[in-house]
VEXPA-937857 format. One line per field, with one value per residue: x, y, z of N, C-alpha, C, CB in turn; residue in one letter. Coordinates in steps of 0.2 Angstrom, whole numbers, plus 5000, padded with zeros to 4 digits. Atoms other than C-alpha are relative to their C-alpha. Last residue first. Glycine has a CB too. Layout:
BEGIN
nc1: X  ...
nc2: Y  ...
nc3: Z  ...
cac1: X  ...
cac2: Y  ...
cac3: Z  ...
cc1: X  ...
cc2: Y  ...
cc3: Z  ...
cbc1: X  ...
cbc2: Y  ...
cbc3: Z  ...
res: a  ...
//
This chain:
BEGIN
nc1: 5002  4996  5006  4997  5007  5005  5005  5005  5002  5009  5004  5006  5004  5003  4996  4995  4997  4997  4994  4993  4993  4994  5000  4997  4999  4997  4999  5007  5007  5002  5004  5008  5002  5000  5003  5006  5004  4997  4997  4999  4992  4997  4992  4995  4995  4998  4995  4993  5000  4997  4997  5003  5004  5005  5003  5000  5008  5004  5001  5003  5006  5003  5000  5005  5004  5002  5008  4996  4991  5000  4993  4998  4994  4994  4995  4994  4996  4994  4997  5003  5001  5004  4999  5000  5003  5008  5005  5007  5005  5005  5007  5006  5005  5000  4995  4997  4996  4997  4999  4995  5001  4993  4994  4994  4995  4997  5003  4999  5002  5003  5004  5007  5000  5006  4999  4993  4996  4996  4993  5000  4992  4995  4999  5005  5005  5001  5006  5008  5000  5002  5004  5010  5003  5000  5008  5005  5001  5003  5000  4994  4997  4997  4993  4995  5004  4997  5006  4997  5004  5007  5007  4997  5001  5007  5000  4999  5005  5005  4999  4997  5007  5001  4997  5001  5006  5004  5006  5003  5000  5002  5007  5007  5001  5006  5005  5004  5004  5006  5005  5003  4996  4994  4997  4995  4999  5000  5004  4994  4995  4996  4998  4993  4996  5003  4995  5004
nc2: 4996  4991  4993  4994  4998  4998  5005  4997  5004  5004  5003  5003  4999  4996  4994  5001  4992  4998  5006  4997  5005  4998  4993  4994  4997  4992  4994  4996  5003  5007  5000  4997  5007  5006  4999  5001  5007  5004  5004  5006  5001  5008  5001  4994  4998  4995  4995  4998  4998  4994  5000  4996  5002  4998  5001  5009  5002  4997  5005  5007  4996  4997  5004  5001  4997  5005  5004  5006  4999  5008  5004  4992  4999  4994  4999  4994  4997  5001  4990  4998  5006  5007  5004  4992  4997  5006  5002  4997  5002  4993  5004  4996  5004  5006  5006  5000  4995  4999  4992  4996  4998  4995  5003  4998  5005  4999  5003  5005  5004  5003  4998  5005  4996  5003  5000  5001  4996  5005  4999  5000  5000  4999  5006  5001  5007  5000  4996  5003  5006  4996  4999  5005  5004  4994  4997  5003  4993  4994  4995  5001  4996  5001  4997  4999  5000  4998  4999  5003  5005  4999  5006  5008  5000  5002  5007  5004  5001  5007  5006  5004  5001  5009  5002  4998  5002  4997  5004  4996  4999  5003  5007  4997  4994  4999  4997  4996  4994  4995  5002  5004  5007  5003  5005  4999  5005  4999  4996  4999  5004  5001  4994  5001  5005  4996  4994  4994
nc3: 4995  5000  5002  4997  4995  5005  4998  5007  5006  5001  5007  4999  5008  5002  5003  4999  4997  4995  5003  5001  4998  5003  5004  4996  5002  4997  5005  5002  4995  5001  5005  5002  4997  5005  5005  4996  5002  4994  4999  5002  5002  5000  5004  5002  4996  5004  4995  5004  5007  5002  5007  5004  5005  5000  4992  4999  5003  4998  4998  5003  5001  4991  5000  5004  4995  4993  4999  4998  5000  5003  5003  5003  4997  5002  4995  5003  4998  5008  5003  5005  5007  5000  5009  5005  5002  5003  4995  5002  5000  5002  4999  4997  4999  4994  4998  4995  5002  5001  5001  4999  5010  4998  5004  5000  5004  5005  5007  4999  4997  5004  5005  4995  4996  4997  4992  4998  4997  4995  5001  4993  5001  4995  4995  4994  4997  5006  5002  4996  5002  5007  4999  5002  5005  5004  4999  5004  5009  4999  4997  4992  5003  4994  5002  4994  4994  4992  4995  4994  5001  5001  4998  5001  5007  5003  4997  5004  5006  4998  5001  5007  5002  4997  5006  5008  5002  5006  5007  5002  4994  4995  4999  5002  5002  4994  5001  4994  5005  4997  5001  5004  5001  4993  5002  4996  4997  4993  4996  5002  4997  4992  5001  5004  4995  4992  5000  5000
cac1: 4980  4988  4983  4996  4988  5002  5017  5035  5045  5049  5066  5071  5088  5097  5112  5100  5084  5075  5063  5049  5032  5016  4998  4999  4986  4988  4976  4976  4987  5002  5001  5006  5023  5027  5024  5035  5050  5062  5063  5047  5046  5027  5020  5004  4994  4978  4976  4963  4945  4949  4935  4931  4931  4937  4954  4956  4952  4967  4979  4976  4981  4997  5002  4997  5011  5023  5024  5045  5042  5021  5020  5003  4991  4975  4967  4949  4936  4922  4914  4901  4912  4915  4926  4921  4915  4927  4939  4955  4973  4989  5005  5020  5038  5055  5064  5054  5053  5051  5039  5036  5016  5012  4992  4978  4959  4947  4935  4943  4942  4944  4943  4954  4970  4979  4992  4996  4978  4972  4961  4942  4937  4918  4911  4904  4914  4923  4923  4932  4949  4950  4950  4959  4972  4973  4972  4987  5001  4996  4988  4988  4970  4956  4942  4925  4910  4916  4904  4920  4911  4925  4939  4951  4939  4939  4959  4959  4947  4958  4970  4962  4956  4974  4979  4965  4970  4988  4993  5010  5015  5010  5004  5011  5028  5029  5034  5052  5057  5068  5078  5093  5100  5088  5079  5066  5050  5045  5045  5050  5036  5026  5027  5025  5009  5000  5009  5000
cac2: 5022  5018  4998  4981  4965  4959  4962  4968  4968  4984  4990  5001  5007  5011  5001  4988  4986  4971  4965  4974  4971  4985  4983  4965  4951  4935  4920  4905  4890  4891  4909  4912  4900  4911  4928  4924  4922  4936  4943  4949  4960  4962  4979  4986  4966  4959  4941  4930  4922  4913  4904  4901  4887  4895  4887  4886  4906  4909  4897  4908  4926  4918  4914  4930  4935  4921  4927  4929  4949  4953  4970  4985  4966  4963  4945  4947  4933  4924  4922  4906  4896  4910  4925  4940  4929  4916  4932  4934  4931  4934  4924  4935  4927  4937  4946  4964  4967  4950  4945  4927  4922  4911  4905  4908  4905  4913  4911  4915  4933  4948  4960  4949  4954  4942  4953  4954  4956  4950  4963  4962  4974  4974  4974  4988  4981  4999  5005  4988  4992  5009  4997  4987  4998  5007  4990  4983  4993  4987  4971  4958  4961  4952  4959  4950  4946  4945  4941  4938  4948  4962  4955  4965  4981  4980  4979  4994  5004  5000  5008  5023  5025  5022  5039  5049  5042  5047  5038  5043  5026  5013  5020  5040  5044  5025  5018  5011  4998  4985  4972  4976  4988  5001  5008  5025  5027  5044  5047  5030  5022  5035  5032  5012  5015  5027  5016  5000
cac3: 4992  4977  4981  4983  4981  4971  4982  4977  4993  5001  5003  5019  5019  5035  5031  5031  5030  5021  5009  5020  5018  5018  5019  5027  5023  5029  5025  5037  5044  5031  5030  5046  5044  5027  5037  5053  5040  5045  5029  5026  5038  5037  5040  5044  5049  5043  5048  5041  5045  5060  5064  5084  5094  5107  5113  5092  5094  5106  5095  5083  5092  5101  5080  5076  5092  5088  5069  5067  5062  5057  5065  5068  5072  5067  5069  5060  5067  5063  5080  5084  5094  5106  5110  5123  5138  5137  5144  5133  5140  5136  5144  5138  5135  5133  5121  5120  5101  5099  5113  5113  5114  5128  5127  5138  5135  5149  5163  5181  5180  5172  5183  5196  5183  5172  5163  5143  5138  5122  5114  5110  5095  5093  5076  5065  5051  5046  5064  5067  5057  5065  5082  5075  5071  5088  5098  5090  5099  5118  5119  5108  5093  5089  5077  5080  5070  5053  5039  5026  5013  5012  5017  5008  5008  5026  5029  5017  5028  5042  5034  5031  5050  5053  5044  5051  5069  5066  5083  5095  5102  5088  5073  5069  5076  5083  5069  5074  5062  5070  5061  5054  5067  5072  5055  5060  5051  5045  5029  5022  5034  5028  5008  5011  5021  5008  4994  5000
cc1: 5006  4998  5005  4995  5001  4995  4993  4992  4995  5000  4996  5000  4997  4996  4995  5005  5006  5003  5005  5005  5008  5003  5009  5002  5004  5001  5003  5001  4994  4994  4999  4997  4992  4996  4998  4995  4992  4992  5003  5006  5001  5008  5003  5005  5003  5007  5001  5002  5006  4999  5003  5003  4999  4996  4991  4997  5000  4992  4994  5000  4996  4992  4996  4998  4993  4995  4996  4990  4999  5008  4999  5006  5006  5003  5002  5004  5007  5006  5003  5005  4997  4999  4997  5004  4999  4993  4995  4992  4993  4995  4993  4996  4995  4991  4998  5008  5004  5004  5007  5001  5009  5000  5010  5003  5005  5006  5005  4998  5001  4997  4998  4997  4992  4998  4994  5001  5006  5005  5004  5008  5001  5006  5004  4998  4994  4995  4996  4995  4992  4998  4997  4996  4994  4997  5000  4995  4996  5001  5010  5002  5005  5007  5004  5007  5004  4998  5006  4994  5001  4995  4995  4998  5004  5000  4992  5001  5004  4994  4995  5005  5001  4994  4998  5004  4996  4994  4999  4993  4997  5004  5002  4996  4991  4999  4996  4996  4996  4997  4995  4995  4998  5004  5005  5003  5009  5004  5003  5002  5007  5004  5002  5004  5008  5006  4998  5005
cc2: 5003  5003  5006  5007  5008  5004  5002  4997  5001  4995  4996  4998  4996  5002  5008  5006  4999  5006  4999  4995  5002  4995  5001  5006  5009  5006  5007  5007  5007  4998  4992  4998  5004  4994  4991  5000  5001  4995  4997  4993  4994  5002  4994  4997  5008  5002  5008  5004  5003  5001  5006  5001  5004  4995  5001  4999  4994  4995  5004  4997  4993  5001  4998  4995  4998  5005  4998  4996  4991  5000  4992  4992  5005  5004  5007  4998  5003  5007  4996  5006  5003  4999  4993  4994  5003  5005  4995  4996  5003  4993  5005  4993  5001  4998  4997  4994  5000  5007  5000  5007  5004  5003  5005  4997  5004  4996  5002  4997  4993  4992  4994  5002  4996  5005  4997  4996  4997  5003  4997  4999  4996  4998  5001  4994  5003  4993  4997  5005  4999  4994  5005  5002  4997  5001  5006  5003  4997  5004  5003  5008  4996  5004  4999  5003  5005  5001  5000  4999  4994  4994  5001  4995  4992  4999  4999  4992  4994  5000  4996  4993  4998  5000  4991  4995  5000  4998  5005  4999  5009  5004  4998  4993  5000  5008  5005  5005  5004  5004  5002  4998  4999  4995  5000  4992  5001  4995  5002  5007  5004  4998  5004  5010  5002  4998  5004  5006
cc3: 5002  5004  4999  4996  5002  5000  4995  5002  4995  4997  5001  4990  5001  4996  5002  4999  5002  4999  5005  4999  4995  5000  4998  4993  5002  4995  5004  4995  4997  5003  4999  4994  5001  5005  4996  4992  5004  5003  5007  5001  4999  4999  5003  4996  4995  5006  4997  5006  4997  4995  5000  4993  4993  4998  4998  5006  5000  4997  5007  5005  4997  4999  5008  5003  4994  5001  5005  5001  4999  5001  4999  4996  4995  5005  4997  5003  4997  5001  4992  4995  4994  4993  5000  4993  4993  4999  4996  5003  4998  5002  4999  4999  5003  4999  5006  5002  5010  5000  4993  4997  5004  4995  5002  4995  5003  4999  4992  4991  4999  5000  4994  4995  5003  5005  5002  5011  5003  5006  5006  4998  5010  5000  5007  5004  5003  4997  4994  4998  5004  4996  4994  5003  5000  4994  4995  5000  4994  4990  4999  5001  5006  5001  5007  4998  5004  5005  5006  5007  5004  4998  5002  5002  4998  4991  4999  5004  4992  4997  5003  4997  4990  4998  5001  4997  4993  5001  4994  4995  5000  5008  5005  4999  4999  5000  5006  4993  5006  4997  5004  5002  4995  4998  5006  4997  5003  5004  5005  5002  4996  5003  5008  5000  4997  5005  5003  5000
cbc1: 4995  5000  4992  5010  4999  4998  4998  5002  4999  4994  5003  4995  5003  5001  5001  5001  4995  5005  5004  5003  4996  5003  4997  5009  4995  5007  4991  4996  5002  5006  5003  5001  5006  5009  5003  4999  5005  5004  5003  4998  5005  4996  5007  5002  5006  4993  5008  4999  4996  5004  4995  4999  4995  5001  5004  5009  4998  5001  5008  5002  5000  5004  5007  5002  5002  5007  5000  5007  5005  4996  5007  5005  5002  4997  5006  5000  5000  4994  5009  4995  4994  4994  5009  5007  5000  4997  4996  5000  5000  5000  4999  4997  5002  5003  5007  4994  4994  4999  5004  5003  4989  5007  4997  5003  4999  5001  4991  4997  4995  5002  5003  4997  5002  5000  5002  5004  4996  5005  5003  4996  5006  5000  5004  4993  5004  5007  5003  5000  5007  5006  5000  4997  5004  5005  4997  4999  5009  5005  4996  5009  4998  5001  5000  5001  4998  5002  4993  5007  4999  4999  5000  5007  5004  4993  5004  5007  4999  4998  5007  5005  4996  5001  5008  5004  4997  5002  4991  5005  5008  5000  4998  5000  5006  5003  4996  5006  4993  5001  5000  5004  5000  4997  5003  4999  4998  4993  4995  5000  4999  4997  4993  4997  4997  4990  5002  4995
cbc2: 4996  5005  5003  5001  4996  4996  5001  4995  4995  5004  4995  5007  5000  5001  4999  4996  5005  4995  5002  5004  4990  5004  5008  4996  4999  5000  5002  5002  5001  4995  5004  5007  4997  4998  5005  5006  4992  5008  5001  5002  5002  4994  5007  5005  4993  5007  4996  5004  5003  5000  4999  5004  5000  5006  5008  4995  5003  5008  4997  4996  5009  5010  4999  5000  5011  4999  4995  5000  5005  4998  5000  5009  4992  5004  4994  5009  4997  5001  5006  5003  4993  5000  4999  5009  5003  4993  5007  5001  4999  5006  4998  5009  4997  5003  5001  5002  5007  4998  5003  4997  5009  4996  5002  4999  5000  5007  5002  4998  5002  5000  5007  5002  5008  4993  5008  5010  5004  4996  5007  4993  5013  4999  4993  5003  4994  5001  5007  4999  4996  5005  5002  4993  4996  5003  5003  4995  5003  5005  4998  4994  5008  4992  5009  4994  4992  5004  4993  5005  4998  5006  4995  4997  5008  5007  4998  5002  5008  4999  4998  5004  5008  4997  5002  5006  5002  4998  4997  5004  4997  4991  4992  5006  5003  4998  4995  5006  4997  5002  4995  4996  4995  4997  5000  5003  4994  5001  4998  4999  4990  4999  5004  4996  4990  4996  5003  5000
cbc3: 5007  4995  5007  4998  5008  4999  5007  4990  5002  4995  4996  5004  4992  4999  4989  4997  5008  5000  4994  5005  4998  5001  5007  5004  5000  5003  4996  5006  5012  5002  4994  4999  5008  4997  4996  5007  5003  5008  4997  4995  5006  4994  5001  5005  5000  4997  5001  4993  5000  5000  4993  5004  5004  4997  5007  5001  4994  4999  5003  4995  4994  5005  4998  4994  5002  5008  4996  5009  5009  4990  5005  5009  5002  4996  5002  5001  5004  4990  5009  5002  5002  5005  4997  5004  5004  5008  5003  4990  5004  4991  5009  4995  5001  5010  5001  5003  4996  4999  5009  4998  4996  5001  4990  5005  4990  5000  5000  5007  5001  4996  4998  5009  4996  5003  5004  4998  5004  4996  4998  5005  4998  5004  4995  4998  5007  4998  4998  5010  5003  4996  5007  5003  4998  5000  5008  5001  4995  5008  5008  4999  4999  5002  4997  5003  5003  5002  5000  5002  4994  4994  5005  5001  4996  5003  5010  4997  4997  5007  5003  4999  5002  5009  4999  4998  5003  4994  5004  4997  5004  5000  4994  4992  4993  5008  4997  5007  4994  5003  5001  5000  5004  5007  4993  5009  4995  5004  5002  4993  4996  5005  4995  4990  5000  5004  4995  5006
res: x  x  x  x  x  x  x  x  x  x  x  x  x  x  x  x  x  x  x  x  x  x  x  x  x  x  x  x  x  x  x  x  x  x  x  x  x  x  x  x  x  x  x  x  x  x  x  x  x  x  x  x  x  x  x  x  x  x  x  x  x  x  x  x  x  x  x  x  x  x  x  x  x  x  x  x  x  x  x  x  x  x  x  x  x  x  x  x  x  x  x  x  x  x  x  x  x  x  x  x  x  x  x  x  x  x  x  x  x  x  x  x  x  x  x  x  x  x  x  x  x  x  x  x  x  x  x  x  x  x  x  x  x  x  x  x  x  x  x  x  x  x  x  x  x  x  x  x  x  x  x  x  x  x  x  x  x  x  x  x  x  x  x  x  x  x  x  x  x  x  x  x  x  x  x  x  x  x  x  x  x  x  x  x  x  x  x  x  x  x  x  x  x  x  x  x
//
C-alpha cells in the first residue's frame, strides 16, 4: 500500500537490521486519520467475510483494530498481557514470545468475549517471526472460533514469521519489507498492493 509504504519512508526510523520504529504515527504517537484509512483497506480485503469479531495483543494493536472495526461495526476484543481479578477466572491463555521485547507474555481473553460462533479478523501494527498472530490463533482454536485472516501494517518479510502464518490462514499486510540495512528500507513487490 503506497499510503503506508510512503510514511514508513518518511517517518520510520531503521535500528539495526531488524527493527522499524513507527511510533511517530501507529503505535505510540497515533495518526487516527491515517489508521482510519488503513483500516478501511483491511475491510475492503475481506469484504464479505461476515466478521463478527476483530482480535488484537495488547498494547500497539488496539489502535488499528479498532479503525479496522469502525469499518465492520464489530467489537474489537484485545488479548491482555496481565491476568488481573477483573477479568476473572474464565478465559483462553496462550504464551506468545515477545520480539521486540525478548521474553515470553501469557495473554489472556475472557470466554465471555470470544466464542464458537465468532468469525474473526486478527489485526496486528507487525508481522516479524509470527509468535504474536500465532498467540492470536491458538486463542480462537481454545474458542472454537473461525479465523478468518490476519491483517497486519508491515510484514518484515525477511524474518519468515509471514510464510509460517500463512500456512494456517490468509495474511494480509499493507506493507512488507525485503530488508533494512544500512538504513535502507526495501519493500518487497506484492500483488495486492493499492495507490491508496
Amino acid at each position: 500500500m503506497k499510503l503506508l509504504e510512503d510514511r514508513i519512508i518518511k517517518e520510520g526510523e531503521v535500528l539495526g537490521k531488524d527493527v522499524l520504529k513507527v511510533d511517530s504515527f501507529i503505535n505510540h504517537q497515533i495518526d487516527v486519520r491515517f489508521l482510519i484509512r488503513l483500516g478501511a483497506e483491511f475491510a475492503a480485503r475481506y469484504r464479505g467475510e461476515h466478521i463478527t469479531k476483530i482480535l488484537t495483543l495488547e498494547a500497539s494493536g488496539i489502535a488499528v483494530a479498532a479503525m479496522t472495526a469502525l469499518h465492520f461495526d464489530v467489537p474489537v476484543v484485545f488479548a491482555k498481557k496481565m491476568a488481573s481479578r477483573n477479568i476473572g477466572n474464565e478465559v483462553y491463555s496462550t504464551e506468545v514470545p515477545s520480539f521486540t521485547r525478548g521474553n515470553v507474555n501469557t495473554v489472556y481473553v475472557s470466554k465471555k468475549y470470544l466464542k464458537k460462533e465468532d468469525r474473526v479478523l486478527i489485526i496486528d501494527d507487525f508481522l516479524a517471526d509470527g509468535n504474536s498472530l500465532s498467540g492470536m490463533i491458538a486463542l480462537c482454536d481454545q474458542a472454537g472460533a473461525a479465523v478468518v485472516g490476519c491483517g497486519v501494517l508491515i510484514e518484515k518479510v525477511f524474518q519468515g514469521g509471514g510464510d509460517r502464518v500463512r500456512r494456517r490462514c490468509r495474511v494480509e499486510s499493507l506493507a512488507k519489507i525485503a530488508s533494512m540495512e544500512d538504513g535502507k528500507i526495501v519493500f518487497a513487490p506484492d500483488a495486492s498492493k493499492t495507490d491508496l
